[in-house]
N, C-alpha and C positions, 0 to 999 in steps of 0.2 A: 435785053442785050447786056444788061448789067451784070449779071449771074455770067455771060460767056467772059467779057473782061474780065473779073474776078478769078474766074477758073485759068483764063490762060496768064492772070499775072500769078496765082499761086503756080500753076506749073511752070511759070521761067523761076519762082524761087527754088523752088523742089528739082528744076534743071543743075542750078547753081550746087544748090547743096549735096546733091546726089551724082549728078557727074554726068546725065542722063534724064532728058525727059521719061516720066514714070508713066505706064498706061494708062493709068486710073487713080485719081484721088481720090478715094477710100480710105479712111484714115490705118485701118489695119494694114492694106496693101503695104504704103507709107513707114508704117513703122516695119514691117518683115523688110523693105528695104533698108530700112536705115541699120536693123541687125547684121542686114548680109554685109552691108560695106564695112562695117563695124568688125566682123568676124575677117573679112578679106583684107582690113590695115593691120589686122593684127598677127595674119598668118605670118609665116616665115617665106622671107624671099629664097628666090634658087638659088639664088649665090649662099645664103645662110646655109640650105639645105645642102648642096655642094662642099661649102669648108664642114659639114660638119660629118660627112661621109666618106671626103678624102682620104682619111689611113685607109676604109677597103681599098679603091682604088691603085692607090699605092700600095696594097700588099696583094693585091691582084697582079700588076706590072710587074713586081718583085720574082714573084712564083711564075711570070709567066719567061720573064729573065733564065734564071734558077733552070728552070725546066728545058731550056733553048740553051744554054748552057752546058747542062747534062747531057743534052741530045746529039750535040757538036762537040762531044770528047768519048762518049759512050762508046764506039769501035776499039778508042787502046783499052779498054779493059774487058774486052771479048775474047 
């Protein structure tokens, strides 16, 4: 009974740490998680990814302006 204690008190740390009980404490399991979390706090947020796409965006709106523009005065010059 000691070994199942043991297991379910290291899985509430690895709970804690991880964010997520882990399937299997395997020690490789264990670390391939810890790289994933490690690689997903270091990704960039969508807001990041967002402001840093923004001018297409905006020069999509612009062009599509432009062109809705041209479209709506195009008869006086026919």
């Amino acid at each position: 009974m000691a070994s199942s204690d043991e297991a379910k008190r290291r899985r509430a740390e690895l709970a804690k740490e991880l964010g997520y009980l882990p399937a299997t404490l395997d020690p490789e399991d264990i670390e391939r998680h810890r790289r994933l979390n490690a690689a997903l706090d270091a990704a960039p947020t969508g807001e990041q990814v967002a402001r840093r796409y923004a001018h297409l965006r905006e020069q999509k709106r612009r062009a599509e302006v432009e062109a809705r523009g041209r479209a709506e005065v195009a008869d006086l010059y026919e």
